[in-house]
Structure formats: structure tokens, C-alpha cells
C-alpha atoms as an extended CHARMM CRD file, in Angstrom:
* protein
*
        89  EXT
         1         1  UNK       CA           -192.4490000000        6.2820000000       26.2090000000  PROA      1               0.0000000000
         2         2  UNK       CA           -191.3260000000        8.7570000000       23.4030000000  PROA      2               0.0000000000
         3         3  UNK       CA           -194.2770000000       11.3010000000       23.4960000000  PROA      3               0.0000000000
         4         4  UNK       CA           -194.5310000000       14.9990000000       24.3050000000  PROA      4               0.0000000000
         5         5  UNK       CA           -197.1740000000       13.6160000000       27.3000000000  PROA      5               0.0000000000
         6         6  UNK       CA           -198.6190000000       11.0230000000       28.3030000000  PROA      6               0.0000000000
         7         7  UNK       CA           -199.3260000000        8.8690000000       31.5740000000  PROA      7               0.0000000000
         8         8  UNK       CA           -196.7210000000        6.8990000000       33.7960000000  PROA      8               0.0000000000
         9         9  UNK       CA           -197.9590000000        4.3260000000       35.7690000000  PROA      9               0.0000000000
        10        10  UNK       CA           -196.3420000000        3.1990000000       38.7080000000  PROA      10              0.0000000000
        11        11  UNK       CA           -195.6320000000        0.0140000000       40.5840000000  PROA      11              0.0000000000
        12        12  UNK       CA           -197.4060000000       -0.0300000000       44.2590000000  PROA      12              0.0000000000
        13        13  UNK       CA           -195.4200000000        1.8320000000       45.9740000000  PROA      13              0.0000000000
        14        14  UNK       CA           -194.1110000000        1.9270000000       49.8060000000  PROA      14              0.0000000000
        15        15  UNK       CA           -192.3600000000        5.0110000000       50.2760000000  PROA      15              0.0000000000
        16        16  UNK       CA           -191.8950000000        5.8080000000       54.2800000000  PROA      16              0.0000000000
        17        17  UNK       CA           -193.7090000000        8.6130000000       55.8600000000  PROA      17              0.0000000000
        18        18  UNK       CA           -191.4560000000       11.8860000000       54.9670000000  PROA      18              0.0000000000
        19        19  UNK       CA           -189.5570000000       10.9910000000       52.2910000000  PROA      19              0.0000000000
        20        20  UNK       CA           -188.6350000000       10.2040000000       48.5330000000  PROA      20              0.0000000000
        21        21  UNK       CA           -187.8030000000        7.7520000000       45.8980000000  PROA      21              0.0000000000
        22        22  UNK       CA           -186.2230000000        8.8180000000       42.6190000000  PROA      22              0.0000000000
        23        23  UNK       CA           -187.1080000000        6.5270000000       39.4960000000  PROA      23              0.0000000000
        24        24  UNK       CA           -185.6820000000        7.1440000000       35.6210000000  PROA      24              0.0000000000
        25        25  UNK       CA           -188.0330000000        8.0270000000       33.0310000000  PROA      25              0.0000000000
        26        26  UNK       CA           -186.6860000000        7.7880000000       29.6520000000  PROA      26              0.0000000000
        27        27  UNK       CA           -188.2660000000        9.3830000000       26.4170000000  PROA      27              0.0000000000
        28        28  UNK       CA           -186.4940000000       10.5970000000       23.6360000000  PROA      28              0.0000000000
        29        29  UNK       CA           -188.0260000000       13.9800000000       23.5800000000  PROA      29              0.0000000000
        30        30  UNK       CA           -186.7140000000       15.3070000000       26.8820000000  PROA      30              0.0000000000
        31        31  UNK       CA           -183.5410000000       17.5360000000       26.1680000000  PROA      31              0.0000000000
        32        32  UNK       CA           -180.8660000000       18.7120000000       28.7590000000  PROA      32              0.0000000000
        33        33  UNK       CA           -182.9860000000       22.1720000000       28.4300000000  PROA      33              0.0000000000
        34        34  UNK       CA           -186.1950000000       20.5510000000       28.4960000000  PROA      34              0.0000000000
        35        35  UNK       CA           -188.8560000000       21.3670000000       30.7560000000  PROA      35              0.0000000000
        36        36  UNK       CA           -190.8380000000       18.0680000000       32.1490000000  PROA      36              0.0000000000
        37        37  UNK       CA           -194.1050000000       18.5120000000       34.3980000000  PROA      37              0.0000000000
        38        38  UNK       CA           -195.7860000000       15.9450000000       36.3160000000  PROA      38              0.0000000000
        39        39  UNK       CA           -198.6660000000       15.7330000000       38.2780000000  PROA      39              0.0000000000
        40        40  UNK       CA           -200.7380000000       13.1380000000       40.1090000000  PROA      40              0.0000000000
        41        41  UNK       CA           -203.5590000000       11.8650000000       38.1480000000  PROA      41              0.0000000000
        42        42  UNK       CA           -205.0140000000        8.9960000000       40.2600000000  PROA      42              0.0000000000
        43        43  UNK       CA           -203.9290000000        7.4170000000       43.3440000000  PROA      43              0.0000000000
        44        44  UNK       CA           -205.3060000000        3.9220000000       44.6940000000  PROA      44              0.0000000000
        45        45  UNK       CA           -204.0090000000        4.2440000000       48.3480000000  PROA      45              0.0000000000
        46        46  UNK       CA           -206.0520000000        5.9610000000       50.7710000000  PROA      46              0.0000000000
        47        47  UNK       CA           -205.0070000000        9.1890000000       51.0910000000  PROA      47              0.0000000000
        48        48  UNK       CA           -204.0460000000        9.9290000000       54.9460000000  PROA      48              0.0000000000
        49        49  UNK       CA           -204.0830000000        6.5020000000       55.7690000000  PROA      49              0.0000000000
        50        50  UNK       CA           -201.8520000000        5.6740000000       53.0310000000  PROA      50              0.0000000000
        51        51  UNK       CA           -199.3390000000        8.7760000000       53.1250000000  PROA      51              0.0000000000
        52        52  UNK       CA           -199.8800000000       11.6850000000       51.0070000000  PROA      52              0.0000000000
        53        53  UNK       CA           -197.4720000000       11.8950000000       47.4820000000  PROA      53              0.0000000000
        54        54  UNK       CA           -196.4640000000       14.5120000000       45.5040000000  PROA      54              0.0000000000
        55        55  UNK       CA           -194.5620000000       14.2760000000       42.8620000000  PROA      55              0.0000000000
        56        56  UNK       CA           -191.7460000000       16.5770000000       40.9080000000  PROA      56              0.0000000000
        57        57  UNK       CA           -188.6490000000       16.0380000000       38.3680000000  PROA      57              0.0000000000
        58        58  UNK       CA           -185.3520000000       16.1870000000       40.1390000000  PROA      58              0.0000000000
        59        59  UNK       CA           -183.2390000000       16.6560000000       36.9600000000  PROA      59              0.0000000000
        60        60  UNK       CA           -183.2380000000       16.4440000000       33.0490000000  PROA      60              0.0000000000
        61        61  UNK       CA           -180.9360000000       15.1820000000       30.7350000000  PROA      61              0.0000000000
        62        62  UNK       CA           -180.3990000000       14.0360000000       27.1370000000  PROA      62              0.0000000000
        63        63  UNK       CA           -183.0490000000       11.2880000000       27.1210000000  PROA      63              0.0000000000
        64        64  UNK       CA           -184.3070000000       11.2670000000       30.3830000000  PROA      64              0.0000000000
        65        65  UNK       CA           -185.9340000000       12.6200000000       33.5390000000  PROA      65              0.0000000000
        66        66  UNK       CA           -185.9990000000       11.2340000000       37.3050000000  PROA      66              0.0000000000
        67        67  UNK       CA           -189.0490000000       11.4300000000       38.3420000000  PROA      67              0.0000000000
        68        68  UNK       CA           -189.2600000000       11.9760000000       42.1990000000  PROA      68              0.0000000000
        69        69  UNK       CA           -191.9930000000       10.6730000000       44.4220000000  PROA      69              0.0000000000
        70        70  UNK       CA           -191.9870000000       11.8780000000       47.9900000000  PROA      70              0.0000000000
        71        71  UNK       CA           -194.6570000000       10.8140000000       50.7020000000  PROA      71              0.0000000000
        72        72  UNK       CA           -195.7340000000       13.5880000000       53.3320000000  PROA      72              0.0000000000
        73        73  UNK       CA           -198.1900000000       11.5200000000       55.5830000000  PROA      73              0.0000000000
        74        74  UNK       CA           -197.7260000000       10.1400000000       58.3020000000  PROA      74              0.0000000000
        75        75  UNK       CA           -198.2300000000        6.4220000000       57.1850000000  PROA      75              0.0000000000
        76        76  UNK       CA           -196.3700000000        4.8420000000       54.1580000000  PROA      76              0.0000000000
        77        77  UNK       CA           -197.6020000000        5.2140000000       50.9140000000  PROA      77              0.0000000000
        78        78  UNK       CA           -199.7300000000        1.6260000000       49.4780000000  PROA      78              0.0000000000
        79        79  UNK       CA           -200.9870000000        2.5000000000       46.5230000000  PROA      79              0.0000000000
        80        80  UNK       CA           -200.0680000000        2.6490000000       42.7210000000  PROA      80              0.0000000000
        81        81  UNK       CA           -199.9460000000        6.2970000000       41.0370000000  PROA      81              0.0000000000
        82        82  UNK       CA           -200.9430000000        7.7800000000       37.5470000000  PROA      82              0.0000000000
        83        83  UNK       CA           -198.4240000000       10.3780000000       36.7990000000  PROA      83              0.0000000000
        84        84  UNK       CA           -199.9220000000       12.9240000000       33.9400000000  PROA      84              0.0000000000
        85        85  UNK       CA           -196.2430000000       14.0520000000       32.3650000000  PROA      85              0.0000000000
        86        86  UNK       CA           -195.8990000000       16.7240000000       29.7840000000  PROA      86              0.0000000000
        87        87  UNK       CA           -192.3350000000       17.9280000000       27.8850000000  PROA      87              0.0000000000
        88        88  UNK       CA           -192.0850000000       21.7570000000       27.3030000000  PROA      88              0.0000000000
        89        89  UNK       CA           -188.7170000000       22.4730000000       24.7770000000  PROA      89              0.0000000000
């Protein structure tokens, strides 16, 4: 996805109660120097029920960002997420 922003949509995912899972996110318009936002758009789990994510970048690079997801509910997180994502140069 080589766009200044956009959406990311992700895979269910299962991420334990208290803690994270890093995934790559290429695009050709993130820099070393970049700065990459994300936020949650939508979430299908339950919130609660289904944990509770957040979401932040964990580094930049030429290319490509990793995006972390991180669960901090008690249960694990079953749902799939919409990521809003913007690039700042």
C-alpha cells in the first residue's frame, strides 16, 4: 500500500491478554525519518470480552513500518482491526 494514508486491515487476531504482536507494513512512502500514525478505526471483537487493543509503530525504516498491536484486557483479543495509518515526512 504506497499511499500517504490509508486503511490496514487485519487478519482476526488472538493476541494474549497483556501483550503484543509486531507485523511489517510496507509502503514506499515511509522514510527512515518518516513519521507514521495509526489509530484504531473499527474493531469486530467485543471490547472487554475480547481484550482491549491499541495500536502504535515500533520503528521506521526505508520502506517500511512495524506496526505493533498490543492487547490490554483481560481476555484475548478475537476480532479483526481497521487501522487508519497516515505518513508525516
Amino acid at each position: 500500500m504506497n499511499k500517504y494514508s490509508g486503511v490496514i486491515t487485519t487478519a482476526t487476531g488472538t493476541t494474549v491478554a497483556n501483550g503484543c504482536e509486531g507485523f511489517p507494513f510496507s509502503n514506499n512512502k515511509i522514510e527512515s525519518t518518516s513519521i507514521v500514525q495509526v489509530s484504531i478505526m473499527s474493531y469486530s471483537g467485543t471490547y472487554g470480552t475480547n481484550g482491549i487493543p491499541t495500536v502504535a509503530i515500533s520503528a521506521t525504516g526505508d520502506g517500511s513500518a512495524t506496526v505493533q498491536i498490543c492487547n490490554g484486557g483481560t481476555g484475548n483479543l478475537n476480532g479483526v482491526l481497521k487501522i487508519a495509518f497516515l505518513v508525516l515526512k
